[in-house]
PDB file of the backbone (N, CA, C, O) and the ligand in Angstrom, with CONECT records:
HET     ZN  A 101       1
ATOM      1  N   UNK A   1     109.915  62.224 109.467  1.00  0.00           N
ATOM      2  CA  UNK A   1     109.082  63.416 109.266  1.00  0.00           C
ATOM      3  C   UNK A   1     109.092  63.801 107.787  1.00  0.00           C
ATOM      4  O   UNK A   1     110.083  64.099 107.121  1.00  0.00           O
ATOM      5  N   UNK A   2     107.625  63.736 107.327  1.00  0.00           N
ATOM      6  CA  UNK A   2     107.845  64.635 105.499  1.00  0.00           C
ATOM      7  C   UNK A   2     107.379  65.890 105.691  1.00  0.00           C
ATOM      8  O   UNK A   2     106.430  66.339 106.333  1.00  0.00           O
ATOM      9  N   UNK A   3     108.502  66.537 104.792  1.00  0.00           N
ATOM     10  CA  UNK A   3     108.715  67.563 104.427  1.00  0.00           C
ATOM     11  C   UNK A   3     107.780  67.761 103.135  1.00  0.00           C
ATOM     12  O   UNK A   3     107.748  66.826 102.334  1.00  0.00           O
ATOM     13  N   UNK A   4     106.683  69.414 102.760  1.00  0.00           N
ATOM     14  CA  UNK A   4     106.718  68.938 101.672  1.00  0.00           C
ATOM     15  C   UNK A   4     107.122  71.060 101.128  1.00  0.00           C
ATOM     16  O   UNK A   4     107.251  71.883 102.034  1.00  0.00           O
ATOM     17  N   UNK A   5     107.224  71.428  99.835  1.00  0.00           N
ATOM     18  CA  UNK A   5     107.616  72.476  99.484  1.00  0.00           C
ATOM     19  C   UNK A   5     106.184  73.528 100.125  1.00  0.00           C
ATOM     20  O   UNK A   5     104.961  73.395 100.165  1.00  0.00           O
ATOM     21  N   UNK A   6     107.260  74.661 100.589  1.00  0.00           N
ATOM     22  CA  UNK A   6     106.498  75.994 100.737  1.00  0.00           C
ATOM     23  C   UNK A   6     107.080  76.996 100.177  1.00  0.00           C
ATOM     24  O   UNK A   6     108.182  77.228  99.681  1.00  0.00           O
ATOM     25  N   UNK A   7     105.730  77.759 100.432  1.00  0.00           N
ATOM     26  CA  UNK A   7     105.948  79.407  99.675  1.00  0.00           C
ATOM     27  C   UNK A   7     105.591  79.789 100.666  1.00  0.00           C
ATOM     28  O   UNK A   7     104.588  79.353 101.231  1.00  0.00           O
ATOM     29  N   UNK A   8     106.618  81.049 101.280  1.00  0.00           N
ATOM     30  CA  UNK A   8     106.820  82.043 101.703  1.00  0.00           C
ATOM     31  C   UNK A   8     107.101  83.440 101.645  1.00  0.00           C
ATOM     32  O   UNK A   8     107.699  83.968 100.707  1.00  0.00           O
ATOM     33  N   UNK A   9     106.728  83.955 102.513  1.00  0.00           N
ATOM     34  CA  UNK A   9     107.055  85.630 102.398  1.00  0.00           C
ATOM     35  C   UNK A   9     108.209  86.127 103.458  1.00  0.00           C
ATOM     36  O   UNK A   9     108.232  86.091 104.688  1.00  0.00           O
ATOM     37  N   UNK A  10     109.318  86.687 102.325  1.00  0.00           N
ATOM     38  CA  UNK A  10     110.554  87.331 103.388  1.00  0.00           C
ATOM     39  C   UNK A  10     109.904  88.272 103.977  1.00  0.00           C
ATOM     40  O   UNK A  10     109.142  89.047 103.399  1.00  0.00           O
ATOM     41  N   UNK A  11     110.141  88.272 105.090  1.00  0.00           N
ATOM     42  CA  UNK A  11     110.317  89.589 106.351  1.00  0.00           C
ATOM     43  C   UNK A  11     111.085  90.871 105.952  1.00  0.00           C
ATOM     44  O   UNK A  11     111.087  91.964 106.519  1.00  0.00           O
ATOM     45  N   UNK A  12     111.704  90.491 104.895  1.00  0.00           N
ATOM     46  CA  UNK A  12     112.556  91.824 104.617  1.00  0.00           C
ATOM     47  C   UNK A  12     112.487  92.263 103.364  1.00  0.00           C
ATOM     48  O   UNK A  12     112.587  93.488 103.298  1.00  0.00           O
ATOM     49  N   UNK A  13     112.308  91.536 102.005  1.00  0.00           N
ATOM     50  CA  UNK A  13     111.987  92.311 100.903  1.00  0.00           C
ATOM     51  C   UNK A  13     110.760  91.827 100.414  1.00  0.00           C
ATOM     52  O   UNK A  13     110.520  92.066  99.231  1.00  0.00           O
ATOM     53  N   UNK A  14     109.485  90.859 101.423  1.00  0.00           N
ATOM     54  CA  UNK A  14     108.712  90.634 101.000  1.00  0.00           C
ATOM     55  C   UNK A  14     108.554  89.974  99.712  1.00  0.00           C
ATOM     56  O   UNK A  14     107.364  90.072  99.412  1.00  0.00           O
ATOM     57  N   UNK A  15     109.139  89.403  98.891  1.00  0.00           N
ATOM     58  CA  UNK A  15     109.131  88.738  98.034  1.00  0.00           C
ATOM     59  C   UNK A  15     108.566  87.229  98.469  1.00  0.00           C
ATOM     60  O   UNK A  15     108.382  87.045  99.672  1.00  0.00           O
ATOM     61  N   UNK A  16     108.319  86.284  97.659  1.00  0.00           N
ATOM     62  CA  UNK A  16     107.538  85.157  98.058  1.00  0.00           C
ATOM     63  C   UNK A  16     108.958  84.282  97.555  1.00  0.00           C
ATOM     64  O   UNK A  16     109.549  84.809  96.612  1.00  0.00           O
ATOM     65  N   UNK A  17     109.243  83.671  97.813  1.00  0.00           N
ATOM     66  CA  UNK A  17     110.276  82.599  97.973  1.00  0.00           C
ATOM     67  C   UNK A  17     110.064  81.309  98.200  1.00  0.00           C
ATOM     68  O   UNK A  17     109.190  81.174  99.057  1.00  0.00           O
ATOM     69  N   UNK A  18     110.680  79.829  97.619  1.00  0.00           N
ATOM     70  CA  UNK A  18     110.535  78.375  97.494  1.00  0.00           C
ATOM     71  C   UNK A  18     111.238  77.953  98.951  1.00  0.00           C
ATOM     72  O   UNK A  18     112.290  78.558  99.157  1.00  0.00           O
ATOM     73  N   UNK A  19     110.770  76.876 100.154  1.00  0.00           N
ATOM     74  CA  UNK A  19     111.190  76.947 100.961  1.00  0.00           C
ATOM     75  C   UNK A  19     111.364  75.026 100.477  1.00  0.00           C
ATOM     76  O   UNK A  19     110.462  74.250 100.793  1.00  0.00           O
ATOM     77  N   UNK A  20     112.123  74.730 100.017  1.00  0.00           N
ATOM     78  CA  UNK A  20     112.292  73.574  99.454  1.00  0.00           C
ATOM     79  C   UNK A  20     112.023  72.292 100.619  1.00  0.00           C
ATOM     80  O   UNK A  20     112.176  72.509 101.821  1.00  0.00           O
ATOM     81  N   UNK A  21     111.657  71.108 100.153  1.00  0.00           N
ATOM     82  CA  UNK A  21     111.424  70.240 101.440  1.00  0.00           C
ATOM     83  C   UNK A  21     113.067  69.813 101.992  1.00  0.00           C
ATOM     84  O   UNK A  21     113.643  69.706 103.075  1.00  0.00           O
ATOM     85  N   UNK A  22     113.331  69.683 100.830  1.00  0.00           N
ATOM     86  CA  UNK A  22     114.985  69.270 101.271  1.00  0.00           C
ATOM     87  C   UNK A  22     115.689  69.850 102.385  1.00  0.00           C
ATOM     88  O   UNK A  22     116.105  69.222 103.359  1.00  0.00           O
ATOM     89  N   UNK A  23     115.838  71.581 102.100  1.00  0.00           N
ATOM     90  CA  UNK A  23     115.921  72.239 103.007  1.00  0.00           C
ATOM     91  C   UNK A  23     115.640  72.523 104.255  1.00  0.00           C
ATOM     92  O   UNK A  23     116.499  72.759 105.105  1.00  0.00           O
ATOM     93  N   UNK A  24     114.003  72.520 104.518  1.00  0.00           N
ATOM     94  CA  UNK A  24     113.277  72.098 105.330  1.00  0.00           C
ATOM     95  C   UNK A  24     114.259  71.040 106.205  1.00  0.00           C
ATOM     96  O   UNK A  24     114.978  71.385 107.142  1.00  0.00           O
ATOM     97  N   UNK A  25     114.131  69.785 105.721  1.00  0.00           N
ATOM     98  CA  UNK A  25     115.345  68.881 106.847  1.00  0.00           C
ATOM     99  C   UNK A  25     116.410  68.867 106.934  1.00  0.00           C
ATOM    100  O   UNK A  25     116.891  68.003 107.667  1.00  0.00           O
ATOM    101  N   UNK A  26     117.217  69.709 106.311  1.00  0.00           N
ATOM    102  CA  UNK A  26     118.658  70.455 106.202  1.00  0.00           C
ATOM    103  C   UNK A  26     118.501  71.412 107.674  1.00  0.00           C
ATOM    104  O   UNK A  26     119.266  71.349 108.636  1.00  0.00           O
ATOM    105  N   UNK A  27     117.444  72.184 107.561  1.00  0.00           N
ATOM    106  CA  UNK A  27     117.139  73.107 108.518  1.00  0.00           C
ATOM    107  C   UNK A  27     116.976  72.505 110.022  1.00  0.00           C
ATOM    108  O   UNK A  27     117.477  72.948 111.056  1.00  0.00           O
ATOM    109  N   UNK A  28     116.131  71.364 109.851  1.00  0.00           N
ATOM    110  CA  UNK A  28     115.753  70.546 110.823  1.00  0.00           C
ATOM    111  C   UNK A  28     116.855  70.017 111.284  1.00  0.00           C
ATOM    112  O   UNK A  28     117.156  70.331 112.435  1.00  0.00           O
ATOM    113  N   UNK A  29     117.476  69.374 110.772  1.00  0.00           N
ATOM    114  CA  UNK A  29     118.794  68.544 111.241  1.00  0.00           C
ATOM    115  C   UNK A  29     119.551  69.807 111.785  1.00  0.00           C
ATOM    116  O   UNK A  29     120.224  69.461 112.756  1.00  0.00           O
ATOM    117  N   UNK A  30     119.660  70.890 111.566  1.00  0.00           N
ATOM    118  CA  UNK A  30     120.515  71.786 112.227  1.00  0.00           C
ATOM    119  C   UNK A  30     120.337  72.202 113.147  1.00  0.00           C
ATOM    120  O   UNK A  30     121.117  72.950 113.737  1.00  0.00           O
ATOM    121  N   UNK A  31     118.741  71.666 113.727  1.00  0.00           N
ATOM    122  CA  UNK A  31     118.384  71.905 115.229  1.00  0.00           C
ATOM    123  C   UNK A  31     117.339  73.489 115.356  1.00  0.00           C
ATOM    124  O   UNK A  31     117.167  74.030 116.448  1.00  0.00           O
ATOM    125  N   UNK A  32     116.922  73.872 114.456  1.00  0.00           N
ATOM    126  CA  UNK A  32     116.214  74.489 113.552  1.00  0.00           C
ATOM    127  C   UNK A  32     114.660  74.501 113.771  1.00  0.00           C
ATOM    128  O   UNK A  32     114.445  73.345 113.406  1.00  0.00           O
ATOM    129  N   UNK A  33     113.571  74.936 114.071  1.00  0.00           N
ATOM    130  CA  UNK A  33     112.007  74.991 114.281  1.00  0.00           C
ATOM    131  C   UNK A  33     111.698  76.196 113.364  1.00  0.00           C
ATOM    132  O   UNK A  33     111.975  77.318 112.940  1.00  0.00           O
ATOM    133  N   UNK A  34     111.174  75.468 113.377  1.00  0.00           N
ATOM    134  CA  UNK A  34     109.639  76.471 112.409  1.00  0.00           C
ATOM    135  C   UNK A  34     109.730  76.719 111.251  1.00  0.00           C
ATOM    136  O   UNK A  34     109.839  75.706 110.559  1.00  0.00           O
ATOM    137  N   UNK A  35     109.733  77.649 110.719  1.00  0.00           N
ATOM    138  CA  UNK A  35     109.853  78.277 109.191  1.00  0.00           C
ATOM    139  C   UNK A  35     111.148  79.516 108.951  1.00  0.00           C
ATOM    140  O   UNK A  35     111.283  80.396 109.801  1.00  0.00           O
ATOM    141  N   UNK A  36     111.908  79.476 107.915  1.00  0.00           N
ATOM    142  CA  UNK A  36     112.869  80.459 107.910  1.00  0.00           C
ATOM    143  C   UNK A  36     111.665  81.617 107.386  1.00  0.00           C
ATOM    144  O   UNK A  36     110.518  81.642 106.938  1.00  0.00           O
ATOM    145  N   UNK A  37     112.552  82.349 107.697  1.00  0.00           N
ATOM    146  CA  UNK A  37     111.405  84.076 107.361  1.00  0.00           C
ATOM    147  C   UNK A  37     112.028  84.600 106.387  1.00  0.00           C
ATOM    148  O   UNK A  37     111.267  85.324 105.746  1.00  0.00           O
ATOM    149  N   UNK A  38     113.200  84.565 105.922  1.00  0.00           N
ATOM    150  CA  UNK A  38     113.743  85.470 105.000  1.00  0.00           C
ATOM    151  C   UNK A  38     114.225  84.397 103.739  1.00  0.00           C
ATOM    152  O   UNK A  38     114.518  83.208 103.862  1.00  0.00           O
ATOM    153  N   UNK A  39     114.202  85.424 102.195  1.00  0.00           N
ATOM    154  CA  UNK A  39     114.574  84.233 101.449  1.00  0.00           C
ATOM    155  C   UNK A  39     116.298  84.494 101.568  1.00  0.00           C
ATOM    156  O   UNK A  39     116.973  85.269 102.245  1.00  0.00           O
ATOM    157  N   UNK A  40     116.616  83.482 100.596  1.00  0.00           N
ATOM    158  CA  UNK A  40     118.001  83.250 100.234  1.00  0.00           C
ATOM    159  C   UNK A  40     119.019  84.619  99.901  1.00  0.00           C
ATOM    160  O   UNK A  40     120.087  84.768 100.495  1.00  0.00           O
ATOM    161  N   UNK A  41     118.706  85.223  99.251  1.00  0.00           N
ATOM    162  CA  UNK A  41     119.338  86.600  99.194  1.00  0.00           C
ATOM    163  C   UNK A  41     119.179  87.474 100.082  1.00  0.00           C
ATOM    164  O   UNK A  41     120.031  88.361 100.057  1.00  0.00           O
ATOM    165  N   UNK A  42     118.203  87.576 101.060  1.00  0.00           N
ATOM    166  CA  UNK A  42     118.092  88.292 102.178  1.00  0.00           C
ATOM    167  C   UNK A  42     118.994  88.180 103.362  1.00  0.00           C
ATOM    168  O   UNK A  42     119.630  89.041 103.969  1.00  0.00           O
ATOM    169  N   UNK A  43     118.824  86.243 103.614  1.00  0.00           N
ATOM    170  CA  UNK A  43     119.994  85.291 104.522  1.00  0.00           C
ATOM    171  C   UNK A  43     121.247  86.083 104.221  1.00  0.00           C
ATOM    172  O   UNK A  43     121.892  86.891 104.890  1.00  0.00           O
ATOM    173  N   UNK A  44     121.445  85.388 102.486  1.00  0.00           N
ATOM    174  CA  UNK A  44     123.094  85.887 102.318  1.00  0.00           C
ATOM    175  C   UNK A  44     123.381  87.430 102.801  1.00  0.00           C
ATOM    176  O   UNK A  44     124.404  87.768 103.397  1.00  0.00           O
ATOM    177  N   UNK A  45     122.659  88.018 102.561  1.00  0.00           N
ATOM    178  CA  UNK A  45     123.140  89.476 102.838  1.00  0.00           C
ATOM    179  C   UNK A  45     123.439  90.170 104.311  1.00  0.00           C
ATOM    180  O   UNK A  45     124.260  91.017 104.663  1.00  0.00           O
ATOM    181  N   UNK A  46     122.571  89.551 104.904  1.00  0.00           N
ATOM    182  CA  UNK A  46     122.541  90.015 106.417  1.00  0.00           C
ATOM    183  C   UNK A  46     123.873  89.188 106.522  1.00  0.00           C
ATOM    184  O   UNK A  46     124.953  89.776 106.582  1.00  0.00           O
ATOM    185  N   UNK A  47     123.766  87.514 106.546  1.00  0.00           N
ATOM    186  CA  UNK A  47     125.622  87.153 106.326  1.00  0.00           C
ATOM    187  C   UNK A  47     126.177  87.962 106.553  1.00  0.00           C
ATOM    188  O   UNK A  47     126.557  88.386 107.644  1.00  0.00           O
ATOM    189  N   UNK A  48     126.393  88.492 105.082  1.00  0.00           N
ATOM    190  CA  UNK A  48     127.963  89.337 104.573  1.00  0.00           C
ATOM    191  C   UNK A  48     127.803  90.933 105.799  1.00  0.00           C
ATOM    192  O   UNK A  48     128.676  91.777 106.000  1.00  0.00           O
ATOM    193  N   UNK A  49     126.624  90.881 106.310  1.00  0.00           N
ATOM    194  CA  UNK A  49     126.571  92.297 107.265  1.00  0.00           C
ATOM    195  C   UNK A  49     127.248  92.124 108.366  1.00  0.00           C
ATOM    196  O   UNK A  49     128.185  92.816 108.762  1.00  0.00           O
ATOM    197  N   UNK A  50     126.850  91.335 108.796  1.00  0.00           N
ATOM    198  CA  UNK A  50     127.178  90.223 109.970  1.00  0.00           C
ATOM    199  C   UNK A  50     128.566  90.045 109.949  1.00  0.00           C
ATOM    200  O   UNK A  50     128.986  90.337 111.069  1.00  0.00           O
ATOM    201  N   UNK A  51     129.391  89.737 109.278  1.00  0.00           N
ATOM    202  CA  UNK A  51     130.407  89.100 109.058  1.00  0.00           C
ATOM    203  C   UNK A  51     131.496  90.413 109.110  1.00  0.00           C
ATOM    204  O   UNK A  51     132.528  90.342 109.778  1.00  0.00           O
ATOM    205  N   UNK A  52     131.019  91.971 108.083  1.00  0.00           N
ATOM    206  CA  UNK A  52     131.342  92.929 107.989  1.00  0.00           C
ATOM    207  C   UNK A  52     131.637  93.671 109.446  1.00  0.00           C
ATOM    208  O   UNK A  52     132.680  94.290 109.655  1.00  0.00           O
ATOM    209  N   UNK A  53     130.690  93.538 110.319  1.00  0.00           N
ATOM    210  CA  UNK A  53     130.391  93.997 111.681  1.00  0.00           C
ATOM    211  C   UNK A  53     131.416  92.829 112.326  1.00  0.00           C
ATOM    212  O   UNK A  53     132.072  93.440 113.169  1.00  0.00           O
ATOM    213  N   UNK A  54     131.773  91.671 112.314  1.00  0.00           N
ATOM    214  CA  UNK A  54     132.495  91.057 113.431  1.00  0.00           C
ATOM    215  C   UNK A  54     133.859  90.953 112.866  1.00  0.00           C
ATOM    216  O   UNK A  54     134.710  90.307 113.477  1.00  0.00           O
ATOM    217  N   UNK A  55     134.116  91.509 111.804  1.00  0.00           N
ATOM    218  CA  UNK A  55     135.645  92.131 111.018  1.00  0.00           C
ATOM    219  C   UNK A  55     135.940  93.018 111.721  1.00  0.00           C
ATOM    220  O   UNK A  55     137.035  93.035 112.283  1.00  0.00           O
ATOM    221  N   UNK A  56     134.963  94.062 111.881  1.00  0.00           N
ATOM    222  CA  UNK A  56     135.469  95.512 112.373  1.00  0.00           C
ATOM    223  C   UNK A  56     134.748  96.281 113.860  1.00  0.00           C
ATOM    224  O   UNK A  56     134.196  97.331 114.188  1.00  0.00           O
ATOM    225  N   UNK A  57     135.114  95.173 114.361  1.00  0.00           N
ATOM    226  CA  UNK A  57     134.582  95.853 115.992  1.00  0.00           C
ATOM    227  C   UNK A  57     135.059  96.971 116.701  1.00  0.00           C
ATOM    228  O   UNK A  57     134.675  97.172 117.853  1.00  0.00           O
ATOM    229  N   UNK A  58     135.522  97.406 116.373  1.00  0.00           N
ATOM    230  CA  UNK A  58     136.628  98.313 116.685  1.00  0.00           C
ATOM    231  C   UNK A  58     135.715  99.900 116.416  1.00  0.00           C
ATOM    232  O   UNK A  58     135.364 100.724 117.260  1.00  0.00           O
ATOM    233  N   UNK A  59     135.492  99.911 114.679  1.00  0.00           N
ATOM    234  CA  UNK A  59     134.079 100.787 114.135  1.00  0.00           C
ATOM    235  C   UNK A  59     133.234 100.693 114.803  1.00  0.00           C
ATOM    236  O   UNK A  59     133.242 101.553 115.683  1.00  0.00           O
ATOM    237  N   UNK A  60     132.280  99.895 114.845  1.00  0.00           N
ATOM    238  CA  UNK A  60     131.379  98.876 115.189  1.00  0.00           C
ATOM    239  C   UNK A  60     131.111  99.961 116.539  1.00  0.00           C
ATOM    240  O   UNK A  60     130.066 100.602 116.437  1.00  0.00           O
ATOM    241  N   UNK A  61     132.037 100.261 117.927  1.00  0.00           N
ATOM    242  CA  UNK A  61     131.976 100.364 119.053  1.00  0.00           C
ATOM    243  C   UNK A  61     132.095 101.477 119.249  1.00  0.00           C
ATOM    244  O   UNK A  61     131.689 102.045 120.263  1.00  0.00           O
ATOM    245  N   UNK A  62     132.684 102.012 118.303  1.00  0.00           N
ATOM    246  CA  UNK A  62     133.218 103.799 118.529  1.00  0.00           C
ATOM    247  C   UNK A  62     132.378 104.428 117.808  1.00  0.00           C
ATOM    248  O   UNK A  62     132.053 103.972 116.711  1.00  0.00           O
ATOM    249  N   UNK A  63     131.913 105.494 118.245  1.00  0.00           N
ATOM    250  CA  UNK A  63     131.099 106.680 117.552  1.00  0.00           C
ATOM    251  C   UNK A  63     131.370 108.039 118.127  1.00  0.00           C
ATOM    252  O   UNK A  63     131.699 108.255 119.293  1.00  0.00           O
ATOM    253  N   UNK A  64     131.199 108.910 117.203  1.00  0.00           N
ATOM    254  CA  UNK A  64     131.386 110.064 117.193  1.00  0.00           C
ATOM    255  C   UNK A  64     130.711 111.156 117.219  1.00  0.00           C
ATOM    256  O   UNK A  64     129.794 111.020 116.409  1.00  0.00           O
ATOM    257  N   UNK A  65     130.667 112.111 117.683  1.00  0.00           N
ATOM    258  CA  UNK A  65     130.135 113.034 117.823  1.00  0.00           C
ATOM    259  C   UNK A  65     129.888 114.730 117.593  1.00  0.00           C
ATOM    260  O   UNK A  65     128.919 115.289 118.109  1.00  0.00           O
TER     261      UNK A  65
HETATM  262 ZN    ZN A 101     114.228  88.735 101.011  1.00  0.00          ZN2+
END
């Protein structure tokens, strides 16, 4: 399958972003369809949110009132 480069628009800061072909079958090989929606700094960030939230489940579950 060829891959070839796209431009895209993140879902989240709307910026237009390089969706590299390489990547593209990086993505693919990971079992992966379609198009990523968010760029690279968007990914990383939700990450580190993600990651923040399954550190502290404990917060996460309890709320107050
Ligand atoms: Zn973004």
């Amino acid at each position: 399958m060829n891959f070839t480069h796209q431009r895209l628009i993140c879902v989240d800061c709307m910026n237009g972003y390089l969706f590299p072909a390489e990547e593209q079958q990086a993505h693919a090989d990971a079992g992966q369809s379609g198009p990523i929606s968010r760029c690279p700094d968007c990914t990383t960030s939700r990450a580190a949110i993600q990651a923040a939230r399954a550190a502290a489940p404990v917060v996460a579950s309890k709320r107050r009132y």
